[in-house]
C-alpha positions as CSV (number, residue, x, y, z in Angstrom):
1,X,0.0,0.0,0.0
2,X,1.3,3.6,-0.5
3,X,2.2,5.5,2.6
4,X,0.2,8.7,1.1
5,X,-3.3,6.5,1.6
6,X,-2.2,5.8,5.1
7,X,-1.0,8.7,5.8
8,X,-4.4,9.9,4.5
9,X,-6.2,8.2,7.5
10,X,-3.7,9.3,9.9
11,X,-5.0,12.8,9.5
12,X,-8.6,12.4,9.0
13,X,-8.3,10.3,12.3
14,X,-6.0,12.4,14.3
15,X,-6.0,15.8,12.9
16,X,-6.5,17.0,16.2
17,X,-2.8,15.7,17.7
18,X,-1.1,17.6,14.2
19,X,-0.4,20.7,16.7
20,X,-0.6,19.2,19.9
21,X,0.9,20.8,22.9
22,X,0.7,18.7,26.3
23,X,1.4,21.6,28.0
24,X,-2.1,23.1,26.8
25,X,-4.0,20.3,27.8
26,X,-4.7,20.6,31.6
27,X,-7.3,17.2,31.9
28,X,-4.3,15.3,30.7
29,X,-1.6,16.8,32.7
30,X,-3.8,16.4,35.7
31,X,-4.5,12.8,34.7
32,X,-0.6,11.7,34.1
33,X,-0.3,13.1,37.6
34,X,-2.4,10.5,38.8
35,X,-3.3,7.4,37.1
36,X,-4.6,5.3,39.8
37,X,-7.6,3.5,39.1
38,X,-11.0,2.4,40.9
39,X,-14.9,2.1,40.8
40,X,-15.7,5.2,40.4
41,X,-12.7,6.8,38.3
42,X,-12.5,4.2,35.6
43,X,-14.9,6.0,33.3
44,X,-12.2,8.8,33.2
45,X,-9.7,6.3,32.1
46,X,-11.7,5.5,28.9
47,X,-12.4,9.2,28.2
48,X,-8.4,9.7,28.3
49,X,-6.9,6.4,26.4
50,X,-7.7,7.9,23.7
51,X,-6.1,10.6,23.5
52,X,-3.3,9.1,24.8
53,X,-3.2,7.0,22.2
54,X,-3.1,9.7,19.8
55,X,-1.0,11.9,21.4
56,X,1.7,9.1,21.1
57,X,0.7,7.6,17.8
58,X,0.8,10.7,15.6
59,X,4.6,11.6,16.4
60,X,5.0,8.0,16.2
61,X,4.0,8.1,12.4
62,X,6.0,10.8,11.7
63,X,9.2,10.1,13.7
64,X,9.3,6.3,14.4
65,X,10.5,6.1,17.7
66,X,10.5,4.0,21.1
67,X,9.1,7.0,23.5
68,X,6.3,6.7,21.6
69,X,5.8,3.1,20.8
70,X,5.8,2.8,24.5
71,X,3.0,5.5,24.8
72,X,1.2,3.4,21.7
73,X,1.3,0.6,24.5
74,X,0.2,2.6,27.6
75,X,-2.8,3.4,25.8
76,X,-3.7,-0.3,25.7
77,X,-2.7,-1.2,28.8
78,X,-5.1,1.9,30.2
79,X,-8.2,0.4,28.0
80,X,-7.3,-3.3,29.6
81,X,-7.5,-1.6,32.5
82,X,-10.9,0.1,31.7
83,X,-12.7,-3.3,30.4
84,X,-11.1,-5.0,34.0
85,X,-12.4,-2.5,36.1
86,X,-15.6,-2.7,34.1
87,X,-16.2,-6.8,34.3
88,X,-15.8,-6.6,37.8
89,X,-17.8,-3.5,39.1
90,X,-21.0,-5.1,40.2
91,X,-22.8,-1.5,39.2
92,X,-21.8,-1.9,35.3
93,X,-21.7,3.2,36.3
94,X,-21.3,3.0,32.4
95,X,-21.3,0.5,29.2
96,X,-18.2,-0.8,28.2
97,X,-18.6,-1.9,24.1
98,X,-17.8,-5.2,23.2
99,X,-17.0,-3.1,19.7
100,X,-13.9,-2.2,21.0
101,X,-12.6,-5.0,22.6
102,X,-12.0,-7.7,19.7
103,X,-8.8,-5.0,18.9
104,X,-8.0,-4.7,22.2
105,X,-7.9,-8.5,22.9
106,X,-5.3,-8.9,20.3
107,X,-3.2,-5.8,21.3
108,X,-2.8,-7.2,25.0
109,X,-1.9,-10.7,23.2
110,X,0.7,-8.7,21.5
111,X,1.8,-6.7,24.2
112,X,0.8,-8.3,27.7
113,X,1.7,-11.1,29.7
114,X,0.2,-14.5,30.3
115,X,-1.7,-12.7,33.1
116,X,-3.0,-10.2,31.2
117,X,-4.1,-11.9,28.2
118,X,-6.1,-14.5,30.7
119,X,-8.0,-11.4,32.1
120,X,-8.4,-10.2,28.8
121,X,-10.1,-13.1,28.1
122,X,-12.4,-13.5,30.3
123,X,-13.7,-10.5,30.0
124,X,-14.3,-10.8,26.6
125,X,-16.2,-13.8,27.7
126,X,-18.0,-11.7,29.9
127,X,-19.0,-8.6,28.0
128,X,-20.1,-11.1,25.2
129,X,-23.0,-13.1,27.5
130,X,-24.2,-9.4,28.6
131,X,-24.4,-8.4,24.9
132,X,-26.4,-11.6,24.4
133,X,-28.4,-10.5,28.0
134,X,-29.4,-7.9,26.2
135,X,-30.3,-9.6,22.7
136,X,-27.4,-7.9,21.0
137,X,-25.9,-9.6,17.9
138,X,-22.6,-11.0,18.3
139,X,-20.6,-9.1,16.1
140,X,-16.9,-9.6,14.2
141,X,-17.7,-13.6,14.4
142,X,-15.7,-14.3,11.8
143,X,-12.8,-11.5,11.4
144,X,-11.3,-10.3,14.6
145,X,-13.7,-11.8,17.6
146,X,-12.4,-14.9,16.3
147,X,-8.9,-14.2,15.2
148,X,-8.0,-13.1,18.9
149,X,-9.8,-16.0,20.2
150,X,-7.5,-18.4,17.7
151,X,-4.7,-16.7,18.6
152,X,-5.4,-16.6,22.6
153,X,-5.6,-20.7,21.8
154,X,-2.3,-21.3,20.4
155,X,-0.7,-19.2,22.7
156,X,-1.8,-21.3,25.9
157,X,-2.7,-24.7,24.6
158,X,-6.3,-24.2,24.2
159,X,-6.9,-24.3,27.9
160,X,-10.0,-22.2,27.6
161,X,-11.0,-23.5,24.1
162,X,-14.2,-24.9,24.7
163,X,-15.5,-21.3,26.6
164,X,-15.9,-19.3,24.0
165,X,-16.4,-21.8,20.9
166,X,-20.5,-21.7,22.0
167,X,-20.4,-18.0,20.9
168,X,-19.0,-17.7,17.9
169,X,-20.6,-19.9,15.5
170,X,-19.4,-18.2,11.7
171,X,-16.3,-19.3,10.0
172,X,-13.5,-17.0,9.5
173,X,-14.1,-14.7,6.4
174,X,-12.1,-16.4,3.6
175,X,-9.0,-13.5,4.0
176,X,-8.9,-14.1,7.8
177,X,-8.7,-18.0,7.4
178,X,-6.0,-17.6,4.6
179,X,-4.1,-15.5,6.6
180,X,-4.1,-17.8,9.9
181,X,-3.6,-20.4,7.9
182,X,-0.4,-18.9,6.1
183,X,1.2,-16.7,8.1
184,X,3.9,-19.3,9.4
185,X,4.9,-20.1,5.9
186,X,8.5,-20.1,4.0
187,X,6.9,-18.6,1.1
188,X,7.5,-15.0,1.8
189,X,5.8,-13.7,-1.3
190,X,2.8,-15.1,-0.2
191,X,3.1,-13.9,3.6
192,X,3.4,-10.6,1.7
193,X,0.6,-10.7,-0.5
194,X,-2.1,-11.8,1.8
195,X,-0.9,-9.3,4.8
196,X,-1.4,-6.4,1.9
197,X,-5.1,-7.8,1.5
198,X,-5.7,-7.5,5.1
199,X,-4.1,-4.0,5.2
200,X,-6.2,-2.9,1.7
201,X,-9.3,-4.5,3.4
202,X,-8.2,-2.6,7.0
203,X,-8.4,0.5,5.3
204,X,-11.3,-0.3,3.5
205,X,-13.4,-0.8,6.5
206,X,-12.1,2.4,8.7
207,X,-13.2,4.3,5.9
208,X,-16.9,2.5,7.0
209,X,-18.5,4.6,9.9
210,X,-20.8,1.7,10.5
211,X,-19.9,-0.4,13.8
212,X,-22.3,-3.1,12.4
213,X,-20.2,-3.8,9.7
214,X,-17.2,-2.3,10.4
215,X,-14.6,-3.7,13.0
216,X,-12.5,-0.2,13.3
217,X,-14.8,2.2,15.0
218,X,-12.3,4.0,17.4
219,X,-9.4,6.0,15.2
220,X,-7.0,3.5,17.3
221,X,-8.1,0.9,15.9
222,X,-7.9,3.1,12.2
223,X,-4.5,3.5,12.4
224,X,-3.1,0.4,14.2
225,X,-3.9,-2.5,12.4
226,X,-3.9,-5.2,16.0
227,X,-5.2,-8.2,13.4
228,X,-2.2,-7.6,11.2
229,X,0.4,-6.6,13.9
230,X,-0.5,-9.8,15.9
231,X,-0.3,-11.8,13.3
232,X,3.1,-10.5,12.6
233,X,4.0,-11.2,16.2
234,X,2.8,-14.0,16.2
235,X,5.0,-15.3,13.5
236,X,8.4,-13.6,15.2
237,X,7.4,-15.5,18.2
238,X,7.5,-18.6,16.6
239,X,11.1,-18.1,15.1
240,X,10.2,-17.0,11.7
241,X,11.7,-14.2,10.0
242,X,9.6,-11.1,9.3
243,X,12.3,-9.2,7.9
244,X,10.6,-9.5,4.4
245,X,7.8,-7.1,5.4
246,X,8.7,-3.7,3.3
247,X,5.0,-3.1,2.6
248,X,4.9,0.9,3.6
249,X,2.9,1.1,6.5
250,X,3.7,-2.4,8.0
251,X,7.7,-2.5,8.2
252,X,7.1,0.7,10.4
253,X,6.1,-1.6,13.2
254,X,8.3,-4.6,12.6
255,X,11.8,-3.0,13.8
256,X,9.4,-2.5,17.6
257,X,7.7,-6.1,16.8
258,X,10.9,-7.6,16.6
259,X,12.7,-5.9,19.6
260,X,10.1,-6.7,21.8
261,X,9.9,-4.3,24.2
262,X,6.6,-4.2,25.2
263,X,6.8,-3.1,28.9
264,X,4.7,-0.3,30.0
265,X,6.2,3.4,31.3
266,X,6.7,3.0,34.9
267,X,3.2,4.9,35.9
268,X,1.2,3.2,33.9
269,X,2.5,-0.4,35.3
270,X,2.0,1.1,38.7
271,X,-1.8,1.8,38.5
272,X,-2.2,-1.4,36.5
273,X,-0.4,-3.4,39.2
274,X,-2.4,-1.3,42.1
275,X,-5.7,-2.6,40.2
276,X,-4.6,-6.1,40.8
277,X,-4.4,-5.7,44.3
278,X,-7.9,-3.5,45.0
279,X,-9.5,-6.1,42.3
280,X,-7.9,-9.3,44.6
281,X,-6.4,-10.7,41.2
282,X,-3.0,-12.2,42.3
């Protein structure tokens, strides 16, 4: 794909961050001065990640860079910590969209731990029976909902395999299955080709404002394509090169894929790891 079409998204998405001054933005200073979470903050948290995100990702785009990357991250970790908060507060103070969280499932399978990608999980689990509580559809069945689930699979043995089968009853869209089914193979050229289809069809569907039938509502999800990149990771994880990648947009994140460091800044793993311990989750 040609950067100029990406780049294209990046500032219908994020036009807002093309200025951006931190300095001028007194909400966010006052939240990075405190991050902790609980019952009856968490709401702020998803008001804030994404900007964050965007503050982060923009300069990011422009001036590839680890700072950043790590920022990119934070933002995640701050929406995991949103859709915890939210599974567990008995009082549901707002609604937490199970639109968002197929992307967010596979960026903490990128970027978390074992913990956090069994957390992850079940809440998914759990925001999916109260969409169904409500006789919502069950949306993304056979793109993303189920990529993340595949992926959650092979990356712990299946362990939790037979929870969340029941829900998603569509096969993967032909590009999805193609993809999974490929993405560990020697034959680079076609690693390459079907990885551009999912990036034409990515941009394809953030340029649909319909959450029914698109999957990328949120402009993080626009402009950070979490069913490509985790299918990246995933094959670097399993010993395969993905020095190959010199698509445009993609080989921006492969240099970050490949080193690895997916740690969050210091504050955010703080009011992550203080949620754990008001939430009881050891």
């Amino acid at each position: 794909m040609k950067k100029k079409v990406f780049d294209r998204l990046v500032e219908k998405e994020l036009k807002k961050f093309k200025n951006y001054v931190l300095d001028d933005d007194e909400f966010m200073i006052e939240f990075l001065s405190n991050m902790s979470i609980d019952f009856d903050n968490y709401i702020t948290h998803d008001t804030v990640f994404g900007d964050y995100f965007g503050m982060h990702f923009y300069p990011f785009w422009h001036n590839p860079n680890q700072e950043d990357f790590t920022g990119i991250i934070d933002s995640y970790m701050l929406e995991y910590m949103v859709c915890t908060m939210y599974t567990h507060d008995p009082e549901k103070k707002f609604r937490y969209m199970l639109v968002g969280a197929s992307s967010l499932f596979l960026g903490i399978l990128m970027f978390g731990e074992e913990r956090e990608r069994d957390i992850m999980f079940h809440s998914m689990i759990n925001l999916i029976k109260g969409d169904i509580d409500r006789d919502y559809s069950i949306d993304y069945q056979d793109t993303t909902l189920q990529e993340a689930f595949l992926l959650y699979d092979i990356y712990t043995g299946g362990k939790n395999h037979d929870l969340w089968t029941p829900y998603v009853t569509k096969p993967l869209s032909s590009l999805y299955q193609d993809c999974m089914d490929n993405i560990l193979s020697d034959d680079v050229e076609k690693v390459k080709m079907l990885l551009s289809d999912m990036l034409e069809y990515h941009v394809k569907q953030s340029n649909n404002d319909s959450f029914v039938r698109s999957e990328f509502t949120f402009a993080s999800q626009r402009v950070f394509p979490t069913e490509i990149l985790a299918l990246i990771h995933y094959r670097h994880t399993q010993g395969k090169s993905i020095d190959f990648i010199d698509d445009k947009i993609l080989s921006v994140f492969v240099p970050y894929i490949k080193a690895g460091i997916f740690r969050p800044s210091p504050a955010v793993e703080k009011a992550r790891n203080d949620m754990y311990v008001l939430l009881g989750i050891g």
